[in-house]
PyMOL Python script that loads the backbone (N, CA, C, O; Angstrom):
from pymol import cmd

cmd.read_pdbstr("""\
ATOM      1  N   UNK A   1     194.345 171.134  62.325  1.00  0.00           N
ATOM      2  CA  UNK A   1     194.781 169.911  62.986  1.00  0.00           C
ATOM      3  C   UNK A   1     196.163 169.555  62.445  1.00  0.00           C
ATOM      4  O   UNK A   1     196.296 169.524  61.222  1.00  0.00           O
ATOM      5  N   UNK A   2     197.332 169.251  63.331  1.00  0.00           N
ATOM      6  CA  UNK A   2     198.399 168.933  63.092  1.00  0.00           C
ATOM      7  C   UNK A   2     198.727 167.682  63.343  1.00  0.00           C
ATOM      8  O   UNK A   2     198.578 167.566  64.559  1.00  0.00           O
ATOM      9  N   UNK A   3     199.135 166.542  62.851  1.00  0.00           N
ATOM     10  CA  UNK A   3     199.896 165.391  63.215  1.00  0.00           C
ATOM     11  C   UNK A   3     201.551 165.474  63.407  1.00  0.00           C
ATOM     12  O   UNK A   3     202.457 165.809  62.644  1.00  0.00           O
ATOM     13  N   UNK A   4     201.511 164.975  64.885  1.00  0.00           N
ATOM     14  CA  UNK A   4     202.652 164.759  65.729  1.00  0.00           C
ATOM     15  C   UNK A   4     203.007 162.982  65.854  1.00  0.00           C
ATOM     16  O   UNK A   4     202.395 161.971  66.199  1.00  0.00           O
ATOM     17  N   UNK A   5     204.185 163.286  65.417  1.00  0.00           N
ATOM     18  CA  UNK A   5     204.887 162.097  65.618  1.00  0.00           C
ATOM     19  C   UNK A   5     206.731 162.156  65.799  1.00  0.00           C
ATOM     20  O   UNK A   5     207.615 162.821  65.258  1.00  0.00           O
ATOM     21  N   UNK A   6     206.693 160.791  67.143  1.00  0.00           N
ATOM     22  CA  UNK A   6     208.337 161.077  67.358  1.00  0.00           C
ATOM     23  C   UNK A   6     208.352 159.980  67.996  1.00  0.00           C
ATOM     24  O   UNK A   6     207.311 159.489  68.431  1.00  0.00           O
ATOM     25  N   UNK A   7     209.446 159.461  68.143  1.00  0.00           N
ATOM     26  CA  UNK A   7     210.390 158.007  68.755  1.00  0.00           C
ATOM     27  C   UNK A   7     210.874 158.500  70.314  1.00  0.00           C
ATOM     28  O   UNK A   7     211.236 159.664  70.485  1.00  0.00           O
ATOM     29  N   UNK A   8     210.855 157.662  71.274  1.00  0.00           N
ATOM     30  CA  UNK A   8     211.268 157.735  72.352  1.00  0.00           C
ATOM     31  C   UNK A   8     212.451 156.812  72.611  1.00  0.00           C
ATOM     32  O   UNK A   8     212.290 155.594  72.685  1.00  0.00           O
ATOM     33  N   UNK A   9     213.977 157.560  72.787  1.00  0.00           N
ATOM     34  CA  UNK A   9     215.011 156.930  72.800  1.00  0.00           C
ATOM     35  C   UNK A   9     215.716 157.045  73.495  1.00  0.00           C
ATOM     36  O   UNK A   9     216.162 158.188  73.593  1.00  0.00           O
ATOM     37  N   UNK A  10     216.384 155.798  74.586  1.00  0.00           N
ATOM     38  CA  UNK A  10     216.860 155.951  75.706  1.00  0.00           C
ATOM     39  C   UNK A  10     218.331 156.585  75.534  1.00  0.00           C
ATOM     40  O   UNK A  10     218.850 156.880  74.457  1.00  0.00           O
ATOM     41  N   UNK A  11     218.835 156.719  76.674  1.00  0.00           N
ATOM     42  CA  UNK A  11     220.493 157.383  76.771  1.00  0.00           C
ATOM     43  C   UNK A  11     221.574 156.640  75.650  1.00  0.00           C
ATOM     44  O   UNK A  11     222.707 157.046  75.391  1.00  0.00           O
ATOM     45  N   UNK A  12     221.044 155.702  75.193  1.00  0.00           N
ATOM     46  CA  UNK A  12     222.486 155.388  74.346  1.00  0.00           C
ATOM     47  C   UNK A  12     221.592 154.616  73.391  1.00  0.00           C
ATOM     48  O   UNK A  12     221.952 153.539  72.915  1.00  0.00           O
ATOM     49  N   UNK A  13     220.268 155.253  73.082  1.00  0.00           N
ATOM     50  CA  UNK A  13     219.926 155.501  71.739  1.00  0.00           C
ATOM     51  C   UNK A  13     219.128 154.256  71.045  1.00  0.00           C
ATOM     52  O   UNK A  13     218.975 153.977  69.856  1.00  0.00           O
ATOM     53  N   UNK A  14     218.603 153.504  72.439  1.00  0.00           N
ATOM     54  CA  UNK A  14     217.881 152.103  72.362  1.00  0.00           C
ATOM     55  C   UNK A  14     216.226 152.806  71.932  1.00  0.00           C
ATOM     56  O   UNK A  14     216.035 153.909  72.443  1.00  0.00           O
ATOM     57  N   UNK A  15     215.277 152.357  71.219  1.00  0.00           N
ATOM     58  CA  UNK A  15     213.644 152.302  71.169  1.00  0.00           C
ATOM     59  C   UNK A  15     213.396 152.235  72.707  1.00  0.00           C
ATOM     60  O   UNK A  15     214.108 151.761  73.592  1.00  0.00           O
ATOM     61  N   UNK A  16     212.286 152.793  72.763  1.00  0.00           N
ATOM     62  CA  UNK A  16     212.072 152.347  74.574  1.00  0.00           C
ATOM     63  C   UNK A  16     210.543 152.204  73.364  1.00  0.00           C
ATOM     64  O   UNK A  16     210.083 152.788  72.383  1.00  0.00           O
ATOM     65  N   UNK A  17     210.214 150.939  74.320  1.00  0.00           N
ATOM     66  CA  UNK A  17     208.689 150.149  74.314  1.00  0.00           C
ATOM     67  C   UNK A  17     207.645 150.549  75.317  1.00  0.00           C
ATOM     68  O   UNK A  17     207.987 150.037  76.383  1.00  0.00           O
ATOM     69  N   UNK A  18     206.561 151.206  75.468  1.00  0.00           N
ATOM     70  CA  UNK A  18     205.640 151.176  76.497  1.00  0.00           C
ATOM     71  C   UNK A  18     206.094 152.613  77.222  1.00  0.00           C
ATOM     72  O   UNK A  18     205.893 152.780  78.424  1.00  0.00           O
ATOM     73  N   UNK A  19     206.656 153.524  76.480  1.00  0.00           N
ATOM     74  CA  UNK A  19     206.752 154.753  77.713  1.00  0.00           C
ATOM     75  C   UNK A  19     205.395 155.057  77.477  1.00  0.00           C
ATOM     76  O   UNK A  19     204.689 154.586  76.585  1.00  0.00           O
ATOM     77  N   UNK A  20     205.014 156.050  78.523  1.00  0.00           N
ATOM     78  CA  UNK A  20     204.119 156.920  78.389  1.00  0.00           C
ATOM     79  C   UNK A  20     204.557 158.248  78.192  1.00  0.00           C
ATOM     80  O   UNK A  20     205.429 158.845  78.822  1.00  0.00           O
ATOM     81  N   UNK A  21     203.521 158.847  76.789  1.00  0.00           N
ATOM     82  CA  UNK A  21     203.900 160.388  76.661  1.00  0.00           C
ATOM     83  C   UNK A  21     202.641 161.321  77.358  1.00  0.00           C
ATOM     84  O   UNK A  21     201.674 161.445  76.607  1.00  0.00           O
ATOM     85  N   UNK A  22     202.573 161.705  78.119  1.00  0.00           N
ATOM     86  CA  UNK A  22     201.342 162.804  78.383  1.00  0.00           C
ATOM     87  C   UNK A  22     201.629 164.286  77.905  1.00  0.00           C
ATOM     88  O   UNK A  22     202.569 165.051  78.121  1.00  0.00           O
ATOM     89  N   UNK A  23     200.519 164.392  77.208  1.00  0.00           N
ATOM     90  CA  UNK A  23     201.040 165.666  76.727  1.00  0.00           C
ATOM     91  C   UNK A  23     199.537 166.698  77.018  1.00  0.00           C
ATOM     92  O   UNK A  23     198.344 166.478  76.808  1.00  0.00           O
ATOM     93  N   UNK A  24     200.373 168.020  77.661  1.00  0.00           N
ATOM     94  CA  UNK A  24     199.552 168.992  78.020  1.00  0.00           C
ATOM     95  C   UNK A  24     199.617 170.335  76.929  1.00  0.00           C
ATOM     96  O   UNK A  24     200.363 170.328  75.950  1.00  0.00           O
ATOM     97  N   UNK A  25     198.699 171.490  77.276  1.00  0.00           N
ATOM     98  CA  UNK A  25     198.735 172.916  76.877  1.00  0.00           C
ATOM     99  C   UNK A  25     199.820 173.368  77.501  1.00  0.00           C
ATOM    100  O   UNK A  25     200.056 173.202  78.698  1.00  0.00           O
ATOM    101  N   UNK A  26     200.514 173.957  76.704  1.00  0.00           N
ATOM    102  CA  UNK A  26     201.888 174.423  76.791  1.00  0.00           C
ATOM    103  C   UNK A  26     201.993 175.787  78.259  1.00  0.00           C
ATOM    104  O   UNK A  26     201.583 176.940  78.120  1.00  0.00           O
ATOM    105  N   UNK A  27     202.617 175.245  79.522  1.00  0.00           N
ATOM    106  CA  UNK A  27     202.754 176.164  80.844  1.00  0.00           C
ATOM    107  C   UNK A  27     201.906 175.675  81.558  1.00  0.00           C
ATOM    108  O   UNK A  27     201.862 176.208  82.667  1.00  0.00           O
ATOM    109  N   UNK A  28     201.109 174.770  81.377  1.00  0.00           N
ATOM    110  CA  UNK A  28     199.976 174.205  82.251  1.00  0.00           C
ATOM    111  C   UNK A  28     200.198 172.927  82.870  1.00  0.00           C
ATOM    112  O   UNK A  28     201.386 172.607  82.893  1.00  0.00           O
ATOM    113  N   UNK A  29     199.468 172.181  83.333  1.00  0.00           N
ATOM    114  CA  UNK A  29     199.109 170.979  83.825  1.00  0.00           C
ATOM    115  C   UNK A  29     198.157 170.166  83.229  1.00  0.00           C
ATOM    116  O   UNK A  29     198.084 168.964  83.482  1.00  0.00           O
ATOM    117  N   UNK A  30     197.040 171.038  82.054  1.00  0.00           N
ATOM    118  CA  UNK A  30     196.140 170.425  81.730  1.00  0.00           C
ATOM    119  C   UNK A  30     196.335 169.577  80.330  1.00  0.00           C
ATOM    120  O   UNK A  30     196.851 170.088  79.336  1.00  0.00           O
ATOM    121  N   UNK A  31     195.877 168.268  80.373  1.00  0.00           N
ATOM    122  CA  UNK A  31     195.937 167.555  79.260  1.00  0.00           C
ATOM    123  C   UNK A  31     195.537 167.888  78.171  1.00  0.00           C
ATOM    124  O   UNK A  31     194.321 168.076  78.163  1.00  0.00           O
ATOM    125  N   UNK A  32     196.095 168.067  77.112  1.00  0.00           N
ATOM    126  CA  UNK A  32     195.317 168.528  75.363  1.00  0.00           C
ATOM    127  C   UNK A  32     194.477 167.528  75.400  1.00  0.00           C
ATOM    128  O   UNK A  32     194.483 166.649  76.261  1.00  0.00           O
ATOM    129  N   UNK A  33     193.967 167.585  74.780  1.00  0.00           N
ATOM    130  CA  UNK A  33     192.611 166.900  73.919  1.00  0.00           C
ATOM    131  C   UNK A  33     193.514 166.576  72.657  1.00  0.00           C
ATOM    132  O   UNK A  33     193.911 167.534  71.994  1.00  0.00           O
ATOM    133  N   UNK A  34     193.842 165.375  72.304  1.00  0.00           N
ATOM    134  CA  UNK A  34     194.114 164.748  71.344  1.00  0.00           C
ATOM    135  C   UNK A  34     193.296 163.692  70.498  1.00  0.00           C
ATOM    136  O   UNK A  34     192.515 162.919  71.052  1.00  0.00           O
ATOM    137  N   UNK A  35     193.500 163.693  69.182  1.00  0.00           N
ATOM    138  CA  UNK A  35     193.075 162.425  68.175  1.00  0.00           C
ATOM    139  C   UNK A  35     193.710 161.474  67.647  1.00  0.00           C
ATOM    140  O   UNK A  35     194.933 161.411  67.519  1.00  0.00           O
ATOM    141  N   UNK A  36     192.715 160.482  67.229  1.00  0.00           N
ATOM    142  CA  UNK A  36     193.656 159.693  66.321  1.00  0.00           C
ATOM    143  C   UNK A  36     193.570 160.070  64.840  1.00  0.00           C
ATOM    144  O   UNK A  36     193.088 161.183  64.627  1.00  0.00           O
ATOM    145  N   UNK A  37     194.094 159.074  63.370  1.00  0.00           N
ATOM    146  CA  UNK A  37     194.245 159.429  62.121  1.00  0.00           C
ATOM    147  C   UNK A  37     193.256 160.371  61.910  1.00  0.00           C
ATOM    148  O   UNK A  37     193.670 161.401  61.378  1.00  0.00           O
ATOM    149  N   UNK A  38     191.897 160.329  62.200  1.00  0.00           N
ATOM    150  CA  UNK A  38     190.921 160.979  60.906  1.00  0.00           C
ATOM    151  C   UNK A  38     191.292 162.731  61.772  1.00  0.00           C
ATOM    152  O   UNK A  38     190.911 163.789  61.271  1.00  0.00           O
ATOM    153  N   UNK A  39     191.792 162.677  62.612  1.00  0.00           N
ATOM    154  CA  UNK A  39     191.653 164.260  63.027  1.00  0.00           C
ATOM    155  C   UNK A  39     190.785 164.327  63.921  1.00  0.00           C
ATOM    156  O   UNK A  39     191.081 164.992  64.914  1.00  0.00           O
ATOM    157  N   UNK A  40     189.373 163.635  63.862  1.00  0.00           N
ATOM    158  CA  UNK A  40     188.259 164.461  64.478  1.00  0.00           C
ATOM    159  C   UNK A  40     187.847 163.363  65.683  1.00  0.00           C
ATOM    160  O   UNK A  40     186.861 163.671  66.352  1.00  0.00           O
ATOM    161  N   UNK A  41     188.680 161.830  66.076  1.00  0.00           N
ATOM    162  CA  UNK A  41     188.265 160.921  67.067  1.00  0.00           C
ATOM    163  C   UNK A  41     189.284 161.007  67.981  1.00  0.00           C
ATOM    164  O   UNK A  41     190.499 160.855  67.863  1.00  0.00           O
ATOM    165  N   UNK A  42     188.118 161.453  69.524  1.00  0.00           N
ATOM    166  CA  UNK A  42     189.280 161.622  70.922  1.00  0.00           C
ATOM    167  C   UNK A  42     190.118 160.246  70.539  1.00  0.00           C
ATOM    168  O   UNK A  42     189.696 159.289  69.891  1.00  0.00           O
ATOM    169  N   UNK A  43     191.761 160.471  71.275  1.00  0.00           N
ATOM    170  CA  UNK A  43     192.693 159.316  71.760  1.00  0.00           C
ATOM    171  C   UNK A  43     192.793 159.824  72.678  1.00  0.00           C
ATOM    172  O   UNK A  43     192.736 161.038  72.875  1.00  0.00           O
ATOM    173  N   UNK A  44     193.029 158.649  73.711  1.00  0.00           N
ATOM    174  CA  UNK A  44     193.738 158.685  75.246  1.00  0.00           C
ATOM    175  C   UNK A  44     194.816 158.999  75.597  1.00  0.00           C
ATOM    176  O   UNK A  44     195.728 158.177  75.509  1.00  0.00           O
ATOM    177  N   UNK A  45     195.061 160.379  76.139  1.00  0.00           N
ATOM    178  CA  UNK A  45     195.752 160.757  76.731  1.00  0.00           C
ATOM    179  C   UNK A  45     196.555 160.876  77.983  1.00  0.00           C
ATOM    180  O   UNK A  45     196.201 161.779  78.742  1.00  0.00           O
ATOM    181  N   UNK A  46     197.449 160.226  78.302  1.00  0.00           N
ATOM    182  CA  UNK A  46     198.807 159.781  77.568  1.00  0.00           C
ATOM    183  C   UNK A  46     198.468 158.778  76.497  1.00  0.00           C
ATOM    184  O   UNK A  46     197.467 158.062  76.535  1.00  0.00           O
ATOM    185  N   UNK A  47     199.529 158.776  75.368  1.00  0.00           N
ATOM    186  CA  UNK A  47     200.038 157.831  74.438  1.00  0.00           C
ATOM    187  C   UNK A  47     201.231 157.285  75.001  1.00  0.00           C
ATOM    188  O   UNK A  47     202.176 157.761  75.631  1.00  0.00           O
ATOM    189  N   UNK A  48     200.805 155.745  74.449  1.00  0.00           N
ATOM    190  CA  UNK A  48     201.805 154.690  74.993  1.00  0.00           C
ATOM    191  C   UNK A  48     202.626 154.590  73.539  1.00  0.00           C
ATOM    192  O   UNK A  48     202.111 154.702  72.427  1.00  0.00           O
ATOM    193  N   UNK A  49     204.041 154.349  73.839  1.00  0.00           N
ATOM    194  CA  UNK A  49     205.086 153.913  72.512  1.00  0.00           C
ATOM    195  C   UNK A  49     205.056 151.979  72.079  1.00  0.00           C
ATOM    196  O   UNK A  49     205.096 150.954  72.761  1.00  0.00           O
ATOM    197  N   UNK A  50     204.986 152.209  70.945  1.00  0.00           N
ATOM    198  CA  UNK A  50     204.641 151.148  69.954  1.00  0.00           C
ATOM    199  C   UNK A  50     206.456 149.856  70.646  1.00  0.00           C
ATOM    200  O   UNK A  50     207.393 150.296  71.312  1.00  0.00           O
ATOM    201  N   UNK A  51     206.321 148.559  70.207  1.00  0.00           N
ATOM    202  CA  UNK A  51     207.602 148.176  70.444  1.00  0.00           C
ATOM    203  C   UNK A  51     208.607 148.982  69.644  1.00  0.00           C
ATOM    204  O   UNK A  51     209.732 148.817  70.116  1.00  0.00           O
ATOM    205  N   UNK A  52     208.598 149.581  68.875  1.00  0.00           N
ATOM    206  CA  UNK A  52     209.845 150.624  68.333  1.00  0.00           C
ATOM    207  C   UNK A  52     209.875 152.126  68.443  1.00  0.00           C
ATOM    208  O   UNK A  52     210.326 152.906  67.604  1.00  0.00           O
ATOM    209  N   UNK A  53     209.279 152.436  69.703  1.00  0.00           N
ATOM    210  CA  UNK A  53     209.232 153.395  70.671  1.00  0.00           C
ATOM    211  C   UNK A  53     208.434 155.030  70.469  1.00  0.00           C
ATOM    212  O   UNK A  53     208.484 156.130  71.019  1.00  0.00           O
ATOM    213  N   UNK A  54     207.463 154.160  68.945  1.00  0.00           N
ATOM    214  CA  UNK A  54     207.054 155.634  67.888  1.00  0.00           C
ATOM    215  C   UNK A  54     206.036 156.298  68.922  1.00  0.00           C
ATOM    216  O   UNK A  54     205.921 155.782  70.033  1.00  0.00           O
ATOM    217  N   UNK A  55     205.467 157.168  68.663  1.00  0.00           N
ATOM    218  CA  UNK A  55     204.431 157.412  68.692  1.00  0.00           C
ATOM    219  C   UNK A  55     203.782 158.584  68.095  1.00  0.00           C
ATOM    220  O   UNK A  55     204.415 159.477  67.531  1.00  0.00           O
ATOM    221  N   UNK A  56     202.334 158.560  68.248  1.00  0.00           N
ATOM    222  CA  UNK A  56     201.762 160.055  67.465  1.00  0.00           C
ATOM    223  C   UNK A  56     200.516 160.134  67.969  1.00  0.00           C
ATOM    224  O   UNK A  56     199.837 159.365  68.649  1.00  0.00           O
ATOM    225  N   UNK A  57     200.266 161.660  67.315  1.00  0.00           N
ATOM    226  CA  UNK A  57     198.605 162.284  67.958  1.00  0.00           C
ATOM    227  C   UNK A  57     198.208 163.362  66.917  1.00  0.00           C
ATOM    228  O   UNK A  57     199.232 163.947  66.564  1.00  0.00           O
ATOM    229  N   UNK A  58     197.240 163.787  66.368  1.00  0.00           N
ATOM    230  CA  UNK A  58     196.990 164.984  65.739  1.00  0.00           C
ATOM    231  C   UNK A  58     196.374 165.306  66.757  1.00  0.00           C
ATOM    232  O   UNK A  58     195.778 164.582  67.555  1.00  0.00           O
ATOM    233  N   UNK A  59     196.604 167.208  66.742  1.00  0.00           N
ATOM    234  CA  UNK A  59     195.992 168.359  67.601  1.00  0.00           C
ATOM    235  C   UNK A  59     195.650 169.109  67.099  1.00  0.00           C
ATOM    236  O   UNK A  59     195.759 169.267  65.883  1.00  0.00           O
ATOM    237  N   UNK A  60     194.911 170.102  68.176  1.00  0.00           N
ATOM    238  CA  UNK A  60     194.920 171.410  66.886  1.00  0.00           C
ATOM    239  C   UNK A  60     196.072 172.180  67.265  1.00  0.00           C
ATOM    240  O   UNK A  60     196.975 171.921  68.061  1.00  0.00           O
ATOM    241  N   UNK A  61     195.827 173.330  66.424  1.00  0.00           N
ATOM    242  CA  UNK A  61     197.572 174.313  66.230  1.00  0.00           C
ATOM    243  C   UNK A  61     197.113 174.628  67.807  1.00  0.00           C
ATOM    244  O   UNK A  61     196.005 174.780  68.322  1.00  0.00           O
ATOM    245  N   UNK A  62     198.465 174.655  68.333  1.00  0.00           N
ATOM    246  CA  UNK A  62     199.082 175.673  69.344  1.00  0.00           C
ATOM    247  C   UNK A  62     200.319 175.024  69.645  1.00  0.00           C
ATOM    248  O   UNK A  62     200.926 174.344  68.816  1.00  0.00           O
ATOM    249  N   UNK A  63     200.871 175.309  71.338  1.00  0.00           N
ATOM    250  CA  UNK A  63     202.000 175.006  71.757  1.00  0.00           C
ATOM    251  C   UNK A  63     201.340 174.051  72.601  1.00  0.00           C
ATOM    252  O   UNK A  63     200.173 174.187  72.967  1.00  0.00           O
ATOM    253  N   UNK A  64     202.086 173.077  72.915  1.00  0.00           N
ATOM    254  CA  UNK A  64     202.149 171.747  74.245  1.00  0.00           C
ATOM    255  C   UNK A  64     203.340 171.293  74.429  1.00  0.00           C
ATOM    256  O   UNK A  64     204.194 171.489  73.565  1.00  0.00           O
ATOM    257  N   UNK A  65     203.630 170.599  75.587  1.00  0.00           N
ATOM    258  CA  UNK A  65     204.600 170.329  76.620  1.00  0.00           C
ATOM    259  C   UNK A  65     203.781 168.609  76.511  1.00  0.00           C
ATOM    260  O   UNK A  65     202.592 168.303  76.604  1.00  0.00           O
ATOM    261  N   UNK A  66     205.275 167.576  76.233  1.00  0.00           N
ATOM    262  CA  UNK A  66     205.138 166.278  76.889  1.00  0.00           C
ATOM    263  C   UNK A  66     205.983 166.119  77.545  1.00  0.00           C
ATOM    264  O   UNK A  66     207.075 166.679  77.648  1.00  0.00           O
ATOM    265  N   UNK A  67     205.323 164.983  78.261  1.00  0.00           N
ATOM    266  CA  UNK A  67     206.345 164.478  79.372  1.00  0.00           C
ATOM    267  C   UNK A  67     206.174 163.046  79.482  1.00  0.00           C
ATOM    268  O   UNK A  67     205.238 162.327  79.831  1.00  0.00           O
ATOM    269  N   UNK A  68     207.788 162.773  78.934  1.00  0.00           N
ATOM    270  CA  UNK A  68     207.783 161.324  78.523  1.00  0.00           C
ATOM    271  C   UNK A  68     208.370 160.851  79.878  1.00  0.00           C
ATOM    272  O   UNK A  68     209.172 161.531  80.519  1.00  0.00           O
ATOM    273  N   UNK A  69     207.780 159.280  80.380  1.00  0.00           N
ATOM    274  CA  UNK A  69     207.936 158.156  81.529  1.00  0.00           C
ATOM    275  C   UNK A  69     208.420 156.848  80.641  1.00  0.00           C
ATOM    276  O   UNK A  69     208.040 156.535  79.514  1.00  0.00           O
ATOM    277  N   UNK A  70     209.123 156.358  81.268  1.00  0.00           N
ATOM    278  CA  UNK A  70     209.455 155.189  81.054  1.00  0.00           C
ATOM    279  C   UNK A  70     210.234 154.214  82.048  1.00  0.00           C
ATOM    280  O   UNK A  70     210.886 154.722  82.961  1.00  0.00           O
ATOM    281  N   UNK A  71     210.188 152.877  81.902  1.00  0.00           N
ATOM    282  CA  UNK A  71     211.273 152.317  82.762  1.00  0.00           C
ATOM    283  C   UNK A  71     212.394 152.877  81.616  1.00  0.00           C
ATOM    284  O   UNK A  71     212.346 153.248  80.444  1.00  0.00           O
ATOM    285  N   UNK A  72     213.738 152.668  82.969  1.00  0.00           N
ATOM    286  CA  UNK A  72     215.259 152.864  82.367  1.00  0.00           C
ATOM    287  C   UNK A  72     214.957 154.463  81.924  1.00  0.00           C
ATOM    288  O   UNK A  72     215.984 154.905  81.408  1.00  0.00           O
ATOM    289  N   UNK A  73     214.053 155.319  81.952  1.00  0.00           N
ATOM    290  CA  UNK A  73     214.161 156.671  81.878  1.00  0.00           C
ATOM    291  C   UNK A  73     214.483 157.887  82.430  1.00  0.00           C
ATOM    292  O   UNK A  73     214.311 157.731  83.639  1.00  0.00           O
ATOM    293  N   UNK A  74     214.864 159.045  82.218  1.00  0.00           N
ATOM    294  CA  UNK A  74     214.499 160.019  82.967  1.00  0.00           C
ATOM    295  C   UNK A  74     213.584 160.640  82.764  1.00  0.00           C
ATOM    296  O   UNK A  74     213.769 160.930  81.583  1.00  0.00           O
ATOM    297  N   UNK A  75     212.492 161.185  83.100  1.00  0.00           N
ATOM    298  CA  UNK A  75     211.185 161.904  83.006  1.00  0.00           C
ATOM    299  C   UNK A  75     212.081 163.034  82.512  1.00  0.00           C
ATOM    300  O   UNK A  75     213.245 163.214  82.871  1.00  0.00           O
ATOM    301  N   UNK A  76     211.441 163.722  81.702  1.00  0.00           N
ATOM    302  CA  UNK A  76     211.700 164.962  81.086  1.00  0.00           C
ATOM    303  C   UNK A  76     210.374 165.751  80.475  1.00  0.00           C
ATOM    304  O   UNK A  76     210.506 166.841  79.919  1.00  0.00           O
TER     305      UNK A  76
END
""", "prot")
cmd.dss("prot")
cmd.show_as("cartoon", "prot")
cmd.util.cbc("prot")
cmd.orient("prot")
C-alpha cells in the first residue's frame, strides 16, 4: 500500500478548493479502489481537494491515471 498525496494548482499557481480527482488503473476507464489513513478502509472515489487544494489516497502498488476537474480548470 502506497500513500499518494498532491495539491491541485490553478494556471497561475492559486490552491483550487473542491476539484475533483478521479483516479483510475493506469490505460483504462476503471476506477482504483482506494483508502483512507489505515490502508485497509474503502474512500470514495473521486477525492475532493481540501480548501488548500491537498489531497490524498493510499493504493496498492501499480500505475494509475487521475483526472483532475475543477471550476476555473482544465481537465487534464
Amino acid at each position: 500500500m502506497n500513500r499518494f498525496e498532491d495539491v491541485v494548482l490553478s494556471q497561475i499557481g492559486v490552491p483550487v478548493a473542491s476539484a475533483s480527482v478521479d483516479i483510475y488503473t493506469a490505460g483504462t476507464v476503471t476506477a482504483a479502489a482506494i483508502y483512507s489513513e489505515d490502508g485497509t478502509t474503502s474512500k470514495t472515489n473521486p477525492v475532493t481537494t481540501d480548501a488548500l487544494g491537498r489531497f490524498w489516497f493510499y493504493v496498492a502498488d501499480g500505475r494509475y491515471d487521475l483526472r483532475v476537474t475543477g471550476t476555473g480548470l482544465t481537465t487534464y
